[in-house]
C-alpha positions as CSV (number, residue, x, y, z in Angstrom):
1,X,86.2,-2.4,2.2
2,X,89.6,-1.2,3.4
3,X,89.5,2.0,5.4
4,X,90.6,1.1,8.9
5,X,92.8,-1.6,10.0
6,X,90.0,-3.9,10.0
7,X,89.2,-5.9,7.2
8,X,85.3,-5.4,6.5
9,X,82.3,-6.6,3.9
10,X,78.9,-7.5,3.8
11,X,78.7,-11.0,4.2
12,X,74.9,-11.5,3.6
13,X,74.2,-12.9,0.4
14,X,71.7,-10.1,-0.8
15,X,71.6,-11.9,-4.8
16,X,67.4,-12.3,-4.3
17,X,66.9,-8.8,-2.6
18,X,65.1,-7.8,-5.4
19,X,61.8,-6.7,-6.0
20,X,59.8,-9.8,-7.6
21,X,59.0,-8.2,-10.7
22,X,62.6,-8.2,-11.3
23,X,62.4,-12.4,-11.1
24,X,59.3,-12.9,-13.4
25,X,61.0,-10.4,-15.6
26,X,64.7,-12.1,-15.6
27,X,62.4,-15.7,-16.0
28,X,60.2,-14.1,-19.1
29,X,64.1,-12.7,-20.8
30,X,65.5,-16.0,-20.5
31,X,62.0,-18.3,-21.9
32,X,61.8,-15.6,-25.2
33,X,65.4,-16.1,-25.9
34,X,66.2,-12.4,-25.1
35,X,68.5,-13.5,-21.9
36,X,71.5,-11.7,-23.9
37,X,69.9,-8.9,-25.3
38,X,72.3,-5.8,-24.5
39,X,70.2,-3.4,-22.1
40,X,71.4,0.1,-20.6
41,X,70.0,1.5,-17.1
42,X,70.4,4.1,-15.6
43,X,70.5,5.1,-12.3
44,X,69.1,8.4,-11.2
45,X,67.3,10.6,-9.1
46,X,64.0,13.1,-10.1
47,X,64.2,15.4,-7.2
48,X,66.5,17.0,-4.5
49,X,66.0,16.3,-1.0
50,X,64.5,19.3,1.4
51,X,64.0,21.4,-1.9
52,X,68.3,21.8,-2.2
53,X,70.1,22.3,-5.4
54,X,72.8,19.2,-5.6
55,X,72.7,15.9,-3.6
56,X,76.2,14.0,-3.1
57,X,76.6,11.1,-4.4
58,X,77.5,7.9,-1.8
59,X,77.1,4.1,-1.4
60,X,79.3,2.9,-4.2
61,X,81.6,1.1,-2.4
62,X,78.6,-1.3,-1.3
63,X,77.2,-1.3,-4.4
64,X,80.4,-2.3,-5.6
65,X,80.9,-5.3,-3.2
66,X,77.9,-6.5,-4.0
67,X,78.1,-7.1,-7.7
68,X,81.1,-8.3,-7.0
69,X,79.2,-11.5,-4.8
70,X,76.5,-11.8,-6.6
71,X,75.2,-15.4,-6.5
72,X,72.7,-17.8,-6.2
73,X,72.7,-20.3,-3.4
74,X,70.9,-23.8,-3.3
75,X,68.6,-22.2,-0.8
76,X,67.8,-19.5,-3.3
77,X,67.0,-22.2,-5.9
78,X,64.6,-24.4,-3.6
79,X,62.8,-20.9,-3.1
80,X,62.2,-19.8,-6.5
81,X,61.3,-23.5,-7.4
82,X,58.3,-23.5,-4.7
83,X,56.9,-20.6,-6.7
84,X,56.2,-23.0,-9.4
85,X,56.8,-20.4,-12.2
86,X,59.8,-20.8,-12.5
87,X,61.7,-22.8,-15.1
88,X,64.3,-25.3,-14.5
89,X,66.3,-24.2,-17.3
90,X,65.9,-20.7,-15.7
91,X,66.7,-21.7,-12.4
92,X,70.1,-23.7,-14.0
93,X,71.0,-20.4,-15.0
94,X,71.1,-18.8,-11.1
95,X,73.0,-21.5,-10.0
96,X,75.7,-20.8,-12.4
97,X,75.6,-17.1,-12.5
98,X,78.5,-15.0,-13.4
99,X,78.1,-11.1,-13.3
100,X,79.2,-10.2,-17.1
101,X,78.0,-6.6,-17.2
102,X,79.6,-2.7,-17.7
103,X,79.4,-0.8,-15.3
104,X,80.1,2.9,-14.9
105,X,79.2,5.6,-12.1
106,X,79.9,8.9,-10.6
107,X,83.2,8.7,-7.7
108,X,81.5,8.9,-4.0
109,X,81.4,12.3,-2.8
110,X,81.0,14.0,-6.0
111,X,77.6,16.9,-6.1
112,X,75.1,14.9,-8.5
113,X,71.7,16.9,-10.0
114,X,68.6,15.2,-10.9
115,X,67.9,13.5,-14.2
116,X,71.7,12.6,-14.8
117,X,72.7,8.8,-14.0
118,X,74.9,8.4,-10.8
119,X,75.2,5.0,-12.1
120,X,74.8,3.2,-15.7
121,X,74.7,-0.5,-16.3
122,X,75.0,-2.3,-19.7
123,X,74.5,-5.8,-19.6
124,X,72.9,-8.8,-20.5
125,X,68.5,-7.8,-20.1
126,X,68.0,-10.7,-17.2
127,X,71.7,-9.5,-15.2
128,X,70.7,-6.1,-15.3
129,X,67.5,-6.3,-14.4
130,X,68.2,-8.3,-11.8
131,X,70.6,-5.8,-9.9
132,X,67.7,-2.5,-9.8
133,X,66.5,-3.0,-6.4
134,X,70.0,-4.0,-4.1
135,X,71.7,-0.9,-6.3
136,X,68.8,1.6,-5.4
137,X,68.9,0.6,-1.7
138,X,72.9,0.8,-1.5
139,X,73.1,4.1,-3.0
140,X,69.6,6.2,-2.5
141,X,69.9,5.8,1.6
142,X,73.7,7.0,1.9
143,X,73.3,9.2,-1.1
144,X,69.9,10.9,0.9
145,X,72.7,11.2,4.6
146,X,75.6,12.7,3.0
147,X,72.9,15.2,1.3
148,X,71.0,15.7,4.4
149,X,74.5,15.8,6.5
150,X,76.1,18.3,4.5
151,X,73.3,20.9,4.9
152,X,73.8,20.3,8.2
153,X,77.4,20.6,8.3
154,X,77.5,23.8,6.1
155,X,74.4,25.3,8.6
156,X,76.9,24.8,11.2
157,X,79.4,27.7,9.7
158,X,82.8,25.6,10.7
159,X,82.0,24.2,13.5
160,X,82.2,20.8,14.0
161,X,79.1,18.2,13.3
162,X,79.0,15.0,15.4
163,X,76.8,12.2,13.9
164,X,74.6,10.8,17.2
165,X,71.5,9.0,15.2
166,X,71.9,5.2,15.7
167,X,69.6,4.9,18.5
168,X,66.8,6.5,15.8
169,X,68.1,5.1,12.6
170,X,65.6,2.7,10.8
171,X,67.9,-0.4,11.1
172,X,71.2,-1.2,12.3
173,X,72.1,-0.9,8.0
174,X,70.1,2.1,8.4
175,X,72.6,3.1,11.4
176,X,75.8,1.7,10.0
177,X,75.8,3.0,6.2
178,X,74.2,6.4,7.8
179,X,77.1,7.0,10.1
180,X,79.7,6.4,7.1
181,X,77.2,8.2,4.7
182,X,77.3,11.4,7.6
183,X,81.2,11.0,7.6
184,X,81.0,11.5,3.5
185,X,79.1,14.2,4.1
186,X,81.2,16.6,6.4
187,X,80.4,14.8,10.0
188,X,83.6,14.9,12.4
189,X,82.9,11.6,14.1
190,X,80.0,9.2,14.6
191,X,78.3,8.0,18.1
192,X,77.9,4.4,16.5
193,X,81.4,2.9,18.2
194,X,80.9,-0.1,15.4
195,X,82.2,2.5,12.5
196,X,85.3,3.4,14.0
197,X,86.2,-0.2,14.7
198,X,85.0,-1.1,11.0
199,X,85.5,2.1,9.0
200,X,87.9,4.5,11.2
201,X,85.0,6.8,11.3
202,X,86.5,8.6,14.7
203,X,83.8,8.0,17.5
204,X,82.9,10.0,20.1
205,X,80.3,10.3,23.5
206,X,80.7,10.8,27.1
207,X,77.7,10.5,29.3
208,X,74.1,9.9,29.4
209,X,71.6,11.5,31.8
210,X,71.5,7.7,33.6
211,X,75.1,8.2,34.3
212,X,74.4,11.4,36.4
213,X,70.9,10.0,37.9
214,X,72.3,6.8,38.9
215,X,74.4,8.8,41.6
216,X,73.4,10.5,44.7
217,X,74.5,13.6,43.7
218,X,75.2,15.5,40.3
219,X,77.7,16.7,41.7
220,X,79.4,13.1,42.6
221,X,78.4,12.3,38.9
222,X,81.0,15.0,37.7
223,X,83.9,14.6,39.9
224,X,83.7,10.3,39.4
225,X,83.8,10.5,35.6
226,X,86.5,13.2,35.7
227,X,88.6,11.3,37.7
228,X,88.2,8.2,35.4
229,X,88.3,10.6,32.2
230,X,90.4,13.6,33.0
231,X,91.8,13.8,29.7
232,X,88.1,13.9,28.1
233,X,85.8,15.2,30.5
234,X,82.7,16.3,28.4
235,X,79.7,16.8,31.2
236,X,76.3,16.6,30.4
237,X,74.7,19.8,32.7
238,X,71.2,19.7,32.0
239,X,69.7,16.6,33.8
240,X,68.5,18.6,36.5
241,X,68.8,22.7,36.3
242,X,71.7,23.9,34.0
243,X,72.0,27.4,35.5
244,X,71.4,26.6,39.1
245,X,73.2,22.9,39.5
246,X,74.9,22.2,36.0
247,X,77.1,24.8,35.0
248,X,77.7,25.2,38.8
249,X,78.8,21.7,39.5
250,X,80.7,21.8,36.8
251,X,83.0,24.7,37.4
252,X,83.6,22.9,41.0
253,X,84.7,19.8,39.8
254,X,87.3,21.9,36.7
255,X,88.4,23.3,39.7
256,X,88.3,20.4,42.3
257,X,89.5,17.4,40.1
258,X,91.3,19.0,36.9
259,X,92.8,22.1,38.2
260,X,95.1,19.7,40.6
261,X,95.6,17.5,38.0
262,X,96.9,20.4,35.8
263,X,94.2,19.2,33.2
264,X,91.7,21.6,31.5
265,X,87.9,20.5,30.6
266,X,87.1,19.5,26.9
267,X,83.2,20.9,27.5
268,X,79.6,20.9,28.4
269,X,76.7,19.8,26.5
270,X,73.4,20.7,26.7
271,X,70.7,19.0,25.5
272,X,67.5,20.2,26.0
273,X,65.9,23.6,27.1
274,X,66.3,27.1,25.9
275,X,69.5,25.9,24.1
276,X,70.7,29.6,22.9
277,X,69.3,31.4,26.5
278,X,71.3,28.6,28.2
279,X,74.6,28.8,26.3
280,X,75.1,32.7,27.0
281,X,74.7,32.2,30.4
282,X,76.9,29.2,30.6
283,X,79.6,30.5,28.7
284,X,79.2,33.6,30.8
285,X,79.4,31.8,34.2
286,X,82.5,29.2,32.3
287,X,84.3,32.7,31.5
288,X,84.2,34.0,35.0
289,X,85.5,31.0,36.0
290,X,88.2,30.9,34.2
291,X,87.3,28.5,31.4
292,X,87.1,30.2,28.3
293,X,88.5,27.2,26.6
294,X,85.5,25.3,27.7
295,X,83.4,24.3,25.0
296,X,79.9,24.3,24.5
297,X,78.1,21.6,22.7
298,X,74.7,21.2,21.7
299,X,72.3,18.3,21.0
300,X,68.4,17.8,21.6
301,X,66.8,16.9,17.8
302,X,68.5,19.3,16.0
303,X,68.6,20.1,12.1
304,X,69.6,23.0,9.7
305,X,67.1,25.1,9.9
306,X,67.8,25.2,14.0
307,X,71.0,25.6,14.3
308,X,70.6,28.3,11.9
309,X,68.0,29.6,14.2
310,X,70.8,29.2,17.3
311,X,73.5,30.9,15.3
312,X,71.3,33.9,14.0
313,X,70.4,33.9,17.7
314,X,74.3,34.4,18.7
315,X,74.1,31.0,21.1
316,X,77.1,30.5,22.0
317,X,77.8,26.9,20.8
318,X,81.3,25.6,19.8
319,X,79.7,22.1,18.2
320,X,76.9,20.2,17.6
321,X,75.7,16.5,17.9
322,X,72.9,15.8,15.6
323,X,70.4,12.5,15.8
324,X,67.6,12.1,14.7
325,X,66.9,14.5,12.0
326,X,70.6,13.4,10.1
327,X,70.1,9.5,10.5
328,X,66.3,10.0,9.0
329,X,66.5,12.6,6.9
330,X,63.7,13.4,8.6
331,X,62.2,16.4,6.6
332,X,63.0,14.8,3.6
333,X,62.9,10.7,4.1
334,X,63.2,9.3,0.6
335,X,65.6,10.2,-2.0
336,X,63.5,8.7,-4.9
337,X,65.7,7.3,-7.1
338,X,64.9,5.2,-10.1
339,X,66.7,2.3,-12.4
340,X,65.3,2.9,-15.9
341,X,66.5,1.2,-19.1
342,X,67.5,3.8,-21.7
343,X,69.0,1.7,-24.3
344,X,69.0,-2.0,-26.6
345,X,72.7,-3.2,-28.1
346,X,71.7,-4.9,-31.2
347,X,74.5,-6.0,-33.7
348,X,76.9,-3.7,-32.5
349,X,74.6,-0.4,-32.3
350,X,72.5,1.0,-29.7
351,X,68.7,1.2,-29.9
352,X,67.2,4.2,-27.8
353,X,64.6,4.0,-25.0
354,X,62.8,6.0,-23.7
355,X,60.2,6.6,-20.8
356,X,57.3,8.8,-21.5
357,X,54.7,10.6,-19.2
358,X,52.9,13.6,-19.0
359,X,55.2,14.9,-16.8
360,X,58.1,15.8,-17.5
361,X,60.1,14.9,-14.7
362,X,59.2,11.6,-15.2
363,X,60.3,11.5,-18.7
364,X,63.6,9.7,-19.0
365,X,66.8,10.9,-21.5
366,X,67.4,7.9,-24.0
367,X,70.6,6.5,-25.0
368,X,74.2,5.1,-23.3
369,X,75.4,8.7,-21.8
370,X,78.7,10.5,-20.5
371,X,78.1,13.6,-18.1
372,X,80.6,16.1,-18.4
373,X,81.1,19.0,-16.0
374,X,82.2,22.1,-17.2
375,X,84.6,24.2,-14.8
376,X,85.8,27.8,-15.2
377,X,89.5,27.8,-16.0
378,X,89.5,31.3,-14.3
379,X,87.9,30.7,-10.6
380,X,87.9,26.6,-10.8
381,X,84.0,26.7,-9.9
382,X,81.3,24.2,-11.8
383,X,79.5,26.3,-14.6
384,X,77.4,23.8,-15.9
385,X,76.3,20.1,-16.3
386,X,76.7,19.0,-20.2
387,X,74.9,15.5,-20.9
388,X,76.0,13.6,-24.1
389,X,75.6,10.4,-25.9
390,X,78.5,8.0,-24.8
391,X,80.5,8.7,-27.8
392,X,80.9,12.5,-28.0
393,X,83.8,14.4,-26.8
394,X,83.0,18.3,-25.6
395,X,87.0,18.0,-24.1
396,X,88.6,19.8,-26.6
397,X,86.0,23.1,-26.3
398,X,87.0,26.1,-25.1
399,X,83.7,27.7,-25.6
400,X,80.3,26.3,-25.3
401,X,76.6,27.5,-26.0
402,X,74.4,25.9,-23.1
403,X,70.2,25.9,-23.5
404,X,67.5,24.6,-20.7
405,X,66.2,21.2,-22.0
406,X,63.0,22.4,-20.4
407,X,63.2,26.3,-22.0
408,X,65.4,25.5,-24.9
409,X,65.2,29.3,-25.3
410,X,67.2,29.9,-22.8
411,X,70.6,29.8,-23.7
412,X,74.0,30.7,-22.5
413,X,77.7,30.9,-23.4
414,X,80.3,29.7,-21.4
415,X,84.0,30.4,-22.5
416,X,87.7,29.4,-21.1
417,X,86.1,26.4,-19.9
418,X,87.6,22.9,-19.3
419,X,85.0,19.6,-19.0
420,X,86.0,16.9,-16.7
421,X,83.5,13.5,-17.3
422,X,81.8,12.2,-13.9
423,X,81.5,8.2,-15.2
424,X,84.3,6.3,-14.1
425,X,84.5,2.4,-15.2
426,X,83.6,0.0,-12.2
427,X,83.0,-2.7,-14.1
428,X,84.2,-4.3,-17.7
429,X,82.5,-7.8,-18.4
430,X,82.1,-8.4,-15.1
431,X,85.2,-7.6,-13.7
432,X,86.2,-4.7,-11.3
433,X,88.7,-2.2,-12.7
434,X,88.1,0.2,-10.0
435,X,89.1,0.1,-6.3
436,X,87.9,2.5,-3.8
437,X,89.6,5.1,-2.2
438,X,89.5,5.1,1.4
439,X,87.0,6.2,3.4
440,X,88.9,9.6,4.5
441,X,90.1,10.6,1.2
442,X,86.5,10.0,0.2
443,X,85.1,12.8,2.3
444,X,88.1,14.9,1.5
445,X,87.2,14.5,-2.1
446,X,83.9,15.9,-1.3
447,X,84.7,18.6,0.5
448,X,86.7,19.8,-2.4
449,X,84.4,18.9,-5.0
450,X,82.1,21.5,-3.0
451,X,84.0,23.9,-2.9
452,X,83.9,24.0,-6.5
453,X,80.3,24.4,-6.1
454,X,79.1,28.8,-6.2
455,X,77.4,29.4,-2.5
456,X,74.3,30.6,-4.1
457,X,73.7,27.0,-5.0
458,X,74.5,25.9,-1.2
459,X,71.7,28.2,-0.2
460,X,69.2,26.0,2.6
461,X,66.3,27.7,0.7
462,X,65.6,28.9,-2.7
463,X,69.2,27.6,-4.1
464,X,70.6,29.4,-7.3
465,X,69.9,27.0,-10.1
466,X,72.5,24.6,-11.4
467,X,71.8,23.6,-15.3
468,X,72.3,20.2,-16.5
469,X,72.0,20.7,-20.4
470,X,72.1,18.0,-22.8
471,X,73.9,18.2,-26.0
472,X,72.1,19.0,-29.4
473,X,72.7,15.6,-30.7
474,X,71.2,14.1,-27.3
475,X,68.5,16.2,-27.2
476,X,67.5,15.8,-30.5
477,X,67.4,12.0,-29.9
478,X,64.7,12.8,-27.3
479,X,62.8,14.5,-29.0
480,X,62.6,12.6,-31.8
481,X,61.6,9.7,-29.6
482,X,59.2,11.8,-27.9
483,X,57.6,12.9,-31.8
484,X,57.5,9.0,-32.7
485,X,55.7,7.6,-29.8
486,X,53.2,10.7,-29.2
């Protein structure tokens, strides 16, 4: 990847991160002679995250590099060999791999829905089945941050979102991909110094509570970083007493160290207590003094829901780092997405598959598809998702009837409309036709793809709902499947 001055990739070889079923399968395609059978995944998701309308789509880029280095090391071979279930010819095979497949997806940063593939693969059966687990983990974990980030971003009503989780992420990938993932997502800057060395994900910290214990004073805490910082002096006020030492010592030190300098403070944070009592009367006491351009940041496990909570409350916060609860997705861990295979290529034509349960979420949509998404000429916004087998072409409507693949009775027409398709080649025959942007015009292609998104869908709780429809031709293909195999 290219997005700072740094030139940066994964250089793990992560060919045999697969689940093992993936390996017995791969094995069985190439013993039955069915190791070139044409198959079509898709990647998707069933559910949105902390019960939200839309999830963003992120993690191509590594999913990108790594079908790009995908192969099989002598290491890898002596492995599989010890299994003893394994053939040779099999094993011949690995060794001289070469990544042949399609491969299409939705851009990083763009609002995906459930059911409808952020990624589809055509390939050889034993290469595509081979790639489900490494693609799941590189795009369901950044996918699930930029989600989770965003809602915290948009919670924050403009102001600024730091990323601080790496100390709590699950993993230093976990930590890395999260922070660029946050970034994608809306975050300012990242606590994780790595990512703006690596990615030019802007970082940003001051000072721990050690820093001001490990003086003899709080006071002498202050006044030695700003002397050593006085163009970023950030104090953190709350190690002891806010009201009665931090704010306090503070102000003496602005007025002490800065003020003779001619330099102003950046801020206070405060991270822990009664975070909205403790902002009034800090900004308060900062005003008096003659600092109202001293910001007020908060931190201490924050999420959505409370920084709603602090906003509703009229705290008076300027920004807000957020740990924990971003890097974890913590009310919402998993993202649940799923590699299914929807289609056969046999002499030229394509065989539908489909998944059948008595669920209907888990019920998968057959065929090769194209999303389209269908805009408003008039106000720009998304109208509609409009699903369609691979070879049909909505682009030339200027009108179009929509219906609820689950209430097919509920229709809808949607005029002086435009469609714009959301799968881009990656991939043709193995090679990459598609080269990522970088990292900041990524999250400034999802900011704008959001705002093309109607508030009522941003809603934290009980979102407006967005339709993905699929086309008559598509959903009669379903159906039909669904009739045949009942």
């Amino acid at each position: 990847m290219k997005n700072s001055k740094f030139e940066v990739r994964d250089a793990r070889n992560l060919s045999i991160l697969t689940d093992f079923y993936e390996l017995t399968m791969a094995n069985g395609f190439f013993e039955s002679g069915h190791k070139d059978t044409i198959g079509v995944f898709d990647a998707f998701f069933r559910r949105v995250p902390d019960g939200g309308s839309f999830a963003i789509s992120c993690g191509l880029e590594q999913a990108i590099d790594y079908m790009e280095n995908l192969s099989f090391t002598e290491n890898d071979i002596d492995y599989l060999r010890s299994k003893n279930i394994f053939s040779e010819e099999f094993l011949d095979y690995l060794r001289n791999f070469k990544f042949c497949c399609d491969v299409w997806a939705v851009e990083e940063g763009t609002p995906i829905f459930p059911k409808e593939p952020f990624m589809v693969v055509e390939g050889p059966m034993i290469q595509a089945q081979l790639l489900e687990t490494a693609l799941l983990i590189l795009m369901d974990h950044p996918t699930l941050i930029a989600t989770k980030a965003n809602r915290i971003v948009r919670s924050a009503m403009g102001r600024p979102v730091q990323e601080f989780g790496a100390r709590r992420a699950q993993g230093v990938d976990a930590a890395n991909y999260g922070s660029r993932a946050a970034y994608i997502g809306g975050c300012v800057s990242s606590s994780n110094t790595m990512m703006e060395r690596d990615m030019g994900i802007p970082a940003s910290g001051t000072m721990a509570h050690s820093w001001v214990q490990s003086f003899d004073s709080e006071y002498e805490a202050f006044e030695t970083y700003a002397k050593i910082y006085p163009d970023n002096t950030v104090l953190l006020v709350d190690t002891y007493n806010v009201i009665k030492s931090g704010i306090p010592n503070a102000i003496k030190v602005f007025d002490n160290v800065l003020a003779p300098m001619g330099k102003r403070p950046l801020g206070v944070r405060i991270d822990s207590g009664d975070i909205a009592y403790l902002s009034k009367r800090a900004r308060a006491m900062l005003d008096a003094a003659g600092y109202k351009d001293c910001k007020i940041v908060a931190s201490n496990a924050l999420d959505e829901y409370i920084i709603r909570d602090l906003l509703i409350n009229d705290a008076k916060l300027d920004s807000f780092g957020v740990g924990e609860k971003l890097i974890t997705s913590r009310t919402s861990p998993v993202l649940g997405g799923v590699y299914k295979l929807v289609a056969v290529k046999k002499d030229g034509q394509y065989i539908p598959k489909i998944k059948i349960s008595e669920s209907f979420e888990k019920i998968t949509i057959p065929y090769r598809k194209q999303i389209w998404r269908i805009y408003s000429k008039e106000t720009g916004k998304a109208q509609a998702d409009y699903m369609t087998i691979y070879d049909e072409d909505p682009s030339d409507l200027d009108e179009i009837t929509i219906f609820s693949p689950l209430e097919p009775w509920k229709k809808q027409t949607l005029t002086n409309i435009y469609f714009k398709p959301l799968l881009v080649p990656i991939f043709r025959n193995g090679e990459k036709v598609y080269n990522s942007p970088a990292l900041k015009d990524i999250r400034d292609f999802a900011m704008r793809q959001l705002d093309t998104l109607w508030d009522e869908l941003k809603r934290l709780e009980y979102p407006h709902k967005y339709y993905v429809d699929l086309s008559q031709k598509l959903w009669d293909a379903q159906r039909r499947l669904l009739e045949n195999n009942s």
